[in-house]
C-alpha positions as CSV (number, residue, x, y, z in Angstrom):
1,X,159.1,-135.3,-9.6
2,X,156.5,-138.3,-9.1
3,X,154.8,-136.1,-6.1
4,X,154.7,-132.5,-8.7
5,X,153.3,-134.4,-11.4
6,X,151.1,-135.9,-9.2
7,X,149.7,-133.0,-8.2
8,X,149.3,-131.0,-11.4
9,X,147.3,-134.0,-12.7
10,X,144.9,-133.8,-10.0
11,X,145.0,-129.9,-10.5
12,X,144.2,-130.9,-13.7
13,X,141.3,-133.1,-13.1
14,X,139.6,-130.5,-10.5
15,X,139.9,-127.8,-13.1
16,X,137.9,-130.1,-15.3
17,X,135.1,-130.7,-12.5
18,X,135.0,-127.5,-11.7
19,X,134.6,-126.5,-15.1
20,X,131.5,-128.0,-15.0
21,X,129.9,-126.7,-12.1
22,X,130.9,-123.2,-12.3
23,X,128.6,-120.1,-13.5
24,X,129.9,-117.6,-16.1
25,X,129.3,-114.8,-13.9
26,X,129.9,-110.8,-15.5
27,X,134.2,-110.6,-14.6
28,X,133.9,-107.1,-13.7
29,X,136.1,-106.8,-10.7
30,X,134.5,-103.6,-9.8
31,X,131.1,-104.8,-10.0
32,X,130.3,-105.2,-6.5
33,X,126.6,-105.3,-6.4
34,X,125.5,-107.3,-9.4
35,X,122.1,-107.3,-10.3
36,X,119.7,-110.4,-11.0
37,X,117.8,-113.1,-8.8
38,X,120.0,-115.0,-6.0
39,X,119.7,-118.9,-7.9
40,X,121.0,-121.4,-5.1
41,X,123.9,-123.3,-6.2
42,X,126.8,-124.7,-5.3
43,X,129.8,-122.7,-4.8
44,X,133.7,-123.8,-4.3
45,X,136.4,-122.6,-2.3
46,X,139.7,-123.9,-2.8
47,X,141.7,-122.7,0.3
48,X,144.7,-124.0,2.5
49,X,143.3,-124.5,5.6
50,X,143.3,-127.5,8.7
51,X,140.7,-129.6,7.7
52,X,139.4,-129.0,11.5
53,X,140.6,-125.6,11.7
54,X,138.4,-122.8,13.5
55,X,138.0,-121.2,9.7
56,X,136.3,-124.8,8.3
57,X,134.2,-125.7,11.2
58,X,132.8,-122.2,11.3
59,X,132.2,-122.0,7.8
60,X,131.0,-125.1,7.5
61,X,128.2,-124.4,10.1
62,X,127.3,-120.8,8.0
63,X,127.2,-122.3,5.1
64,X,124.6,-125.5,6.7
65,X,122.3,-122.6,8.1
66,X,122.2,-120.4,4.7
67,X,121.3,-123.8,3.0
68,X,118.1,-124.0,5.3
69,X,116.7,-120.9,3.7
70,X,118.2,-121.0,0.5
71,X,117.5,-124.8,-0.8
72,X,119.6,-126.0,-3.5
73,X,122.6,-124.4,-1.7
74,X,126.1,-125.8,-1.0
75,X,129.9,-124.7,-0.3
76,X,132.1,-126.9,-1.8
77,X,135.8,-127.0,0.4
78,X,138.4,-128.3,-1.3
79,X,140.7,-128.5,1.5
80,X,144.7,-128.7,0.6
81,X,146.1,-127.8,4.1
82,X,149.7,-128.8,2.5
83,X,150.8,-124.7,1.0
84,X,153.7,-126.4,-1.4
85,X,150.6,-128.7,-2.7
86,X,148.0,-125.6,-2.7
87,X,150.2,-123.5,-4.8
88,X,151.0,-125.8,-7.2
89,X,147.1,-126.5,-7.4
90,X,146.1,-122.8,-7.1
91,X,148.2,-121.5,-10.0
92,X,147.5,-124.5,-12.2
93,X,143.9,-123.5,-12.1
94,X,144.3,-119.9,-12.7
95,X,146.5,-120.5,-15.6
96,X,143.8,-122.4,-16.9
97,X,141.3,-119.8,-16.1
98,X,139.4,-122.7,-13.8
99,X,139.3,-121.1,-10.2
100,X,136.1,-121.9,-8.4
101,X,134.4,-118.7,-6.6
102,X,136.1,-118.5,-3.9
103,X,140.4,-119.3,-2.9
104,X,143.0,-118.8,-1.0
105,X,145.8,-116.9,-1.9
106,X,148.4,-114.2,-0.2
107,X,149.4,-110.9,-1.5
108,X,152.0,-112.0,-3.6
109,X,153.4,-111.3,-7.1
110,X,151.1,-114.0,-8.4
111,X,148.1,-112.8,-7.2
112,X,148.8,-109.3,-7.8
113,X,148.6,-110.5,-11.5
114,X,145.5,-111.7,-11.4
115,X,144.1,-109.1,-9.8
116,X,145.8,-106.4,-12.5
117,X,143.9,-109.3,-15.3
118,X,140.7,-108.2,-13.6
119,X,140.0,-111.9,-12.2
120,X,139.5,-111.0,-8.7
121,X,136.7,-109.0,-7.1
122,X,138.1,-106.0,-5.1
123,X,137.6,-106.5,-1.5
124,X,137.8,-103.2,-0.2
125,X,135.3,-102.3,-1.9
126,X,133.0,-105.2,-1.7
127,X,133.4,-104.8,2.4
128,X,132.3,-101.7,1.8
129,X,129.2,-102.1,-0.2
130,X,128.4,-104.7,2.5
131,X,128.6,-102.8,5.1
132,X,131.4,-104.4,7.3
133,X,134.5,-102.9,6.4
134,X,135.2,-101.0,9.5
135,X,134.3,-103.7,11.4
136,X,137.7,-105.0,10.5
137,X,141.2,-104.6,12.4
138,X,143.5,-102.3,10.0
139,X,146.3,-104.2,10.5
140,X,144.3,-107.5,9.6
141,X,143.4,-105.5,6.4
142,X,146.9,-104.3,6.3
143,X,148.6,-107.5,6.0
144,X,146.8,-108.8,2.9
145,X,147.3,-105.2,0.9
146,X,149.4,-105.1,-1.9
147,X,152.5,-103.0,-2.3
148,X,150.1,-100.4,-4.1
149,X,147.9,-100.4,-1.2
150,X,144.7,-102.2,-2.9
151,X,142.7,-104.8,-1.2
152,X,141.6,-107.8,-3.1
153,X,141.8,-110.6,-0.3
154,X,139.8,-111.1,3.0
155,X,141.1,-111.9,6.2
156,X,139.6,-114.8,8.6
157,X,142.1,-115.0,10.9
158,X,144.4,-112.6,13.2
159,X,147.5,-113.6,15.0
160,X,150.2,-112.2,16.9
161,X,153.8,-114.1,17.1
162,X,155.7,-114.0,20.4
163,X,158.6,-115.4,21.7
164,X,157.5,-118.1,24.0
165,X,159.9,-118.5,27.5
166,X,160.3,-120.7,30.0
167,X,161.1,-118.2,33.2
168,X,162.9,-121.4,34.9
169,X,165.3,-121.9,32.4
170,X,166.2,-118.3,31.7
171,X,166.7,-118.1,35.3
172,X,169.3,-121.0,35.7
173,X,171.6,-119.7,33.1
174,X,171.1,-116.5,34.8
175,X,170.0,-114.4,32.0
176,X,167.1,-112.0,31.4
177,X,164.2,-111.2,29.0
178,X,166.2,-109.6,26.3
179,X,165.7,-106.0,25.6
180,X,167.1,-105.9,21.5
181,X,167.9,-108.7,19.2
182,X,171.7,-108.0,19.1
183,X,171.3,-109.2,22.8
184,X,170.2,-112.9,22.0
185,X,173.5,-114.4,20.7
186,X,175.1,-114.3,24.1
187,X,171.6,-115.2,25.3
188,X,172.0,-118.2,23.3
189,X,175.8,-119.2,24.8
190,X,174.7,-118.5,28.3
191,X,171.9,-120.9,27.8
192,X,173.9,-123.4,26.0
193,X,176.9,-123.7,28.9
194,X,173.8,-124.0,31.5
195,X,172.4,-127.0,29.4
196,X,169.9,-125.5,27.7
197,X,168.6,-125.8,24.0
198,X,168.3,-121.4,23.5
199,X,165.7,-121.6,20.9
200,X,163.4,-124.2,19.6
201,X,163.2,-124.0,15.7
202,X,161.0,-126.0,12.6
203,X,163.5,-126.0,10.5
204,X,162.2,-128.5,8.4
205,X,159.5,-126.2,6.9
206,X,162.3,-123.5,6.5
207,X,159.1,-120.8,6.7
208,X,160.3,-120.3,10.9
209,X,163.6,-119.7,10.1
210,X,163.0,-116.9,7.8
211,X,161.0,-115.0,10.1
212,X,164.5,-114.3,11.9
213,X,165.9,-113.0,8.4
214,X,162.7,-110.3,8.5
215,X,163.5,-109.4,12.2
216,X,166.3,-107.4,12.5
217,X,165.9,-105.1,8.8
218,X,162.1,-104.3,10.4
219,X,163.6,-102.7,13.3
220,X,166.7,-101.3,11.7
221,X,165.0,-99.9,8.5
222,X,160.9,-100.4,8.7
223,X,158.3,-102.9,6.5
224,X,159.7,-100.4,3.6
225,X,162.6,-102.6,3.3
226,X,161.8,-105.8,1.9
227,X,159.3,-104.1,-0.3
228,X,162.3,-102.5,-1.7
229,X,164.8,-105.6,-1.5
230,X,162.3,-108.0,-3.6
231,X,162.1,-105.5,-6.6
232,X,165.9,-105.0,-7.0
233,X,165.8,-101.7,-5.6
234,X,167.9,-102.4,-2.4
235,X,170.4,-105.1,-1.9
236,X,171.4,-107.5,1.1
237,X,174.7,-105.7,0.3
238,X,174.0,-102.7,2.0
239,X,174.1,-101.6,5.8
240,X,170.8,-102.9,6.2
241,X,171.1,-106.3,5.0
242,X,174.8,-107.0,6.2
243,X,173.7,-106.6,9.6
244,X,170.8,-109.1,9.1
245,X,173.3,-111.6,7.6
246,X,175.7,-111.1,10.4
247,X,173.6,-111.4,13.4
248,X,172.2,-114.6,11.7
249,X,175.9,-115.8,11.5
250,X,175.8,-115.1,15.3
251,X,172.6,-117.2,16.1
252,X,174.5,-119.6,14.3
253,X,177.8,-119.5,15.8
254,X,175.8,-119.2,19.1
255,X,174.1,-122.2,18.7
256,X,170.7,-120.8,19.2
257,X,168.5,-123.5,17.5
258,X,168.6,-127.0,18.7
259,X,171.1,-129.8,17.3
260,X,169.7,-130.8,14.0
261,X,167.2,-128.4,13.8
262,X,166.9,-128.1,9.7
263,X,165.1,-131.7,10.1
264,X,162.8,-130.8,13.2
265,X,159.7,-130.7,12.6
266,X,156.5,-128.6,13.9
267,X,155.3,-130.5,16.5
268,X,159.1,-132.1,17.5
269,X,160.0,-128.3,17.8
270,X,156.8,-127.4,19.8
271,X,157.9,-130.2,22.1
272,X,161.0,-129.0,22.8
273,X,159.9,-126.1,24.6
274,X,156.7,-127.7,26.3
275,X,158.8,-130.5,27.7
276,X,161.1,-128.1,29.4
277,X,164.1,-128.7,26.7
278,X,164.2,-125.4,24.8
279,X,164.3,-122.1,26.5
280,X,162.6,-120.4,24.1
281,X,159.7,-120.6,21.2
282,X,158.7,-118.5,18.4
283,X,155.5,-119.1,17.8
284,X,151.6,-117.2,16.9
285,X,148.4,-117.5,19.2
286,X,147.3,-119.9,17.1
287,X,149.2,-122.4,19.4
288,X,147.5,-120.8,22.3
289,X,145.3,-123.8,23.2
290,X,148.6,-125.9,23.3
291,X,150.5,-122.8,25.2
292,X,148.3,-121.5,27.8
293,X,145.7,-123.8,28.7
294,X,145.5,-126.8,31.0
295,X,146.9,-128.9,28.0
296,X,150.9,-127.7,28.8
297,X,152.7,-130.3,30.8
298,X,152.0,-129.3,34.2
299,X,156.0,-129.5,35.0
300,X,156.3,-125.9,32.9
301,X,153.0,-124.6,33.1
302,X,153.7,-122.0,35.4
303,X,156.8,-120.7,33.7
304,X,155.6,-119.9,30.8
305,X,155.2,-116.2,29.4
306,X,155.9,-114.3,26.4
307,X,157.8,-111.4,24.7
308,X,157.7,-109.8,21.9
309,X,160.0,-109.2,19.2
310,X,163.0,-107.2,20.8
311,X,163.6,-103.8,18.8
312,X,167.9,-102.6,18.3
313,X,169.6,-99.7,18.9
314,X,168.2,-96.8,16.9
315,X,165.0,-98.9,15.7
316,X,162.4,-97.4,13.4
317,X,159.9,-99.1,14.2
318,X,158.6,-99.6,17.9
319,X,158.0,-102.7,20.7
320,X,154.4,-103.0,19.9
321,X,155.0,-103.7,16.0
322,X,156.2,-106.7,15.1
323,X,154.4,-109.8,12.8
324,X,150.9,-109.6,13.6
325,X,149.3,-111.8,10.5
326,X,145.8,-112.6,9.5
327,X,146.9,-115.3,7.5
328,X,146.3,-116.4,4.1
329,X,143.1,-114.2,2.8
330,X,140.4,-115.3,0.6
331,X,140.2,-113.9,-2.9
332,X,136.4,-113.7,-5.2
333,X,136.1,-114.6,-8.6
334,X,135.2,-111.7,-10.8
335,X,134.3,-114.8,-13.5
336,X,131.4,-116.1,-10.8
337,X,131.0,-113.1,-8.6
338,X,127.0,-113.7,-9.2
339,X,124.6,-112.4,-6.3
340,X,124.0,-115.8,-4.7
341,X,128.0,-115.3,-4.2
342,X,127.3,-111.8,-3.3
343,X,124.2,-112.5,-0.4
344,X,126.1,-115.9,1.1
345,X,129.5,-113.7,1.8
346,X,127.2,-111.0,3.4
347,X,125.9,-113.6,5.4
348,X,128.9,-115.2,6.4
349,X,131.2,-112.6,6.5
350,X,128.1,-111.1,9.1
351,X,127.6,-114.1,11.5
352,X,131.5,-115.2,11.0
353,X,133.8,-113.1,13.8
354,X,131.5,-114.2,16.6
355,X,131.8,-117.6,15.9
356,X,134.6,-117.3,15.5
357,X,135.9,-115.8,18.4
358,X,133.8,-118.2,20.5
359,X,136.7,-121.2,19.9
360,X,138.7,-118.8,21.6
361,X,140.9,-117.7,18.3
362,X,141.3,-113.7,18.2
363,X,138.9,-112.8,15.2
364,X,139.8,-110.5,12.4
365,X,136.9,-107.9,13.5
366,X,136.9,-105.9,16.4
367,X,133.2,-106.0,17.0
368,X,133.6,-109.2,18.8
369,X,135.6,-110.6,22.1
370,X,137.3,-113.8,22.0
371,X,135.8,-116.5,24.4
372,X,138.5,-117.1,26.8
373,X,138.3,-121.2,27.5
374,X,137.7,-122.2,31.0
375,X,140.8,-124.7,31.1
376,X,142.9,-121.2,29.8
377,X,145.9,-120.0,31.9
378,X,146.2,-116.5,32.6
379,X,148.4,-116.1,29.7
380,X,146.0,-116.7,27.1
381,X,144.1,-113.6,28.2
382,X,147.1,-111.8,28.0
383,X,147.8,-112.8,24.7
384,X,144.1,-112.3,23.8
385,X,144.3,-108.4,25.2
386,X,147.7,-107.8,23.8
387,X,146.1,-107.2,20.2
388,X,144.9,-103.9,21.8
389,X,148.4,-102.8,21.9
390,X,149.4,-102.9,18.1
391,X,151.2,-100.4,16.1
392,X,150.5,-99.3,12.6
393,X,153.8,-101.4,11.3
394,X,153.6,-104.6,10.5
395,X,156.6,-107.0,10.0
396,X,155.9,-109.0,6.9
397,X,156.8,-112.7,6.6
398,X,158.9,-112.3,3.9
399,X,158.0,-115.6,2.3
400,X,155.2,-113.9,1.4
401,X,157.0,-110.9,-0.2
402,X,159.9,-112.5,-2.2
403,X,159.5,-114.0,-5.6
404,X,159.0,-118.0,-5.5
405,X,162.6,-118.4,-7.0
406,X,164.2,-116.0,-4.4
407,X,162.1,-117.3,-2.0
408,X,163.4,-121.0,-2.5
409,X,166.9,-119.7,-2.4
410,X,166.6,-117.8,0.5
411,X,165.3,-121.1,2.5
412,X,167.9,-123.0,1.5
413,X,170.6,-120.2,1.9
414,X,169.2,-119.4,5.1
415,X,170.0,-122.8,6.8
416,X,173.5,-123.0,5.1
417,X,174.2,-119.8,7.1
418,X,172.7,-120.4,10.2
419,X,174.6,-123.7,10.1
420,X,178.3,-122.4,9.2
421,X,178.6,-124.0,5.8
422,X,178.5,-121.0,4.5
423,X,179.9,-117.3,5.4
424,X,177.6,-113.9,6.0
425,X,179.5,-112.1,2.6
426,X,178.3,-115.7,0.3
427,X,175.1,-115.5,1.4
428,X,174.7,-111.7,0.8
429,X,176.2,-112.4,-2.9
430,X,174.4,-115.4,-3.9
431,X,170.8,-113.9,-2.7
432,X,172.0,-110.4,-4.6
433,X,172.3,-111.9,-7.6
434,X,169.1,-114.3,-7.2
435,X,167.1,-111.3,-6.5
436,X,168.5,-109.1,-9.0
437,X,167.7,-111.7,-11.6
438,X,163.9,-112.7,-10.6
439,X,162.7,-109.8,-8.3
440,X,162.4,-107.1,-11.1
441,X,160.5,-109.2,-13.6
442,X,157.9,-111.0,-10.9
443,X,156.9,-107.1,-10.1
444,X,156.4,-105.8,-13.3
């Protein structure tokens, strides 16, 4: 209670500082072009980002060489790289109406909302009117749509998330790569009698372990599925959702994730499968400097390689869709939308994906190649060239789907589960009703 308090009052007191710095601007979210002189300022942007993150350091350089021509400049980061923290912050400010002219947010109910109130400019067609919206990959667009298909947030990032294997290990319990998900629970026993941790897991930031709950309803019944599931309009009671529940039972009963894994962290998880502990590692290409470069212990270096997400037996979807995010996007202020807001993001948003993409991260754009580092492994360019081989699904994280109460629930439930305290049929009816209750109301 100390730490939520804590952080509404300093929500609080940035709303009040930012009250004073920030421009009325016309709130028309439409208004894409606004007319008037650019009148250097500073400009904010709340976002949930590392502090020495690929997104910062290349913004932060923009933003130093538009200052040089446009004195009086400045971007403001207010960096909260903690997402429990930023959310609390983030909402506290819209409620108030204090959001600075530029934040972070994902497509969810919350944001939808505000952009329905008119509060956020739209980005599809602001991209547009700049010129640079086909410049961007469709699935990196994709992922920060709304149900309705509208675009109000921009993507800086794109990822793809593999499953991480150490061929060594795989090999000593004499198993294979495996070719559906209903394969990895006697994966996971094979490993286990060999010695072997099957699967290394952050359990502690319970965001990993739902990632499994999305898995196997995207290959059995498509993205449509949650998207139906969080408004009430399908239920983990159904064929669908039972066989989610009960192959999660199996990963449990299997023992897939380490000993203890609901208080391993990130990096003690990450560890586990670069020390040669784990077996396997699901994990995005953000960890590719840590994953294929001369940084992995040398002992497993050369065993390492990837798969993606298996598909099942009669799956809609196919083996080159699976979650491919581009991470939390970046929302504009219709309130402040002026057009020194207007000629910095054609600036940035310009010069952005090829610095980006030269600190070796896969950029949003497809206009650009990513800079391969000269201590990289092979793998990393394979990783790199693997985003030439997407589908037009996506398999949506569904932390980002669910309502904030459901959401919570699931976590929790989730764990329970996984570790046998509770059984496939009480999850199914405790997240039925939580749903049923919240879901319909936070998509209104």
């Amino acid at each position: 209670m100390k730490k939520l308090l804590g952080t509404v009052a300093a929500a609080a007191a940035l709303a009040l500082a930012l009250a004073g710095c920030s421009s009325g601007g016309g709130g028309n979210a439409d208004n894409v072009n606004p007319s008037g002189a650019i009148k250097p300022r500073q400009i904010s942007w709340l976002l949930s980002r590392p502090a020495d993150g690929g997104v910062i350091t290349t913004m932060k350089q923009i933003a130093a060489d538009y200052a040089k021509t446009h004195p009086g400049f400045s971007l403001n980061l207010i960096t909260t790289p903690d997402r429990p923290s930023y959310i609390q912050k983030y909402e506290t400010l819209a409620a108030a109406n204090k959001l600075p002219e530029l934040f972070d947010t994902d497509a969810t109910p919350f944001a939808a909302k505000l952009a329905k109130q008119g509060k956020m400019i739209d980005a599809a067609k602001l991209l547009k009117s700049l010129g640079l919206y086909n410049d961007y990959r469709p699935a990196a667009l994709n992922y920060q749509r709304f149900d309705d298909g509208s675009l109000y947030t921009i993507p800086f990032e794109f990822q793809l998330e593999f499953f991480w294997y150490n061929k060594a290990l795989l090999q000593k319990a004499g198993v294979s790569v495996p070719t559906s998900l209903d394969d990895i629970p006697a994966m996971c026993t094979a490993l286990r009698k060999a010695g072997i941790t099957p699967l290394a897991l952050d359990g502690q930031d319970q965001w990993p372990l739902e990632r499994y709950m999305a898995y196997h309803p995207f290959r059995t019944a498509g993205p449509d599925y949650i998207t139906k599931l969080k408004k009430g309009d399908a239920k983990l009671s159904d064929s669908t959702g039972t066989a989610a529940a009960d192959w999660l039972d199996k990963l449990g009963q299997a023992k897939c994730f380490e000993d203890g894994f609901s208080s391993t962290g990130y990096s003690d998880a990450q560890a586990l499968f670069t020390s040669g502990k784990a077996a396997m590692y699901n994990i995005g290409t953000w960890e590719l400097a840590s994953l294929a470069t001369d940084k992995l212990d040398p002992s497993v270096r050369s065993d390492v390689d990837y798969f993606t997400l298996p598909t099942t037996a009669g799956s809609v979807t196919t083996a080159n869709e699976y979650v491919s995010p581009s991470g939390i996007g970046m929302a504009v202020n219709a309130k402040t939308f002026d057009p020194l807001v207007r000629d910095f993001l054609k600036y940035a948003l310009t010069r952005y994906p090829k610095l980006y993409a030269a600190t070796g991260a896969l950029s949003p754009t497809t206009n650009v190649q990513t800079t391969i580092p000269g201590n990289a492994t092979p793998l990393y360019k394979k990783a790199v060239d693997q985003a030439n081989d997407l589908g037009d699904k996506i398999a949506m994280p569904w932390d980002t789907q669910l309502d904030p109460t459901s959401n919570t629930r699931l976590q929790q439930e989730l764990t329970l589960l996984v570790q046998g305290n509770i059984k496939p049929e009480e999850f199914i009816s405790t997240m039925d009703q939580t749903i049923a209750q919240n879901g319909p109301k936070a998509f209104k």
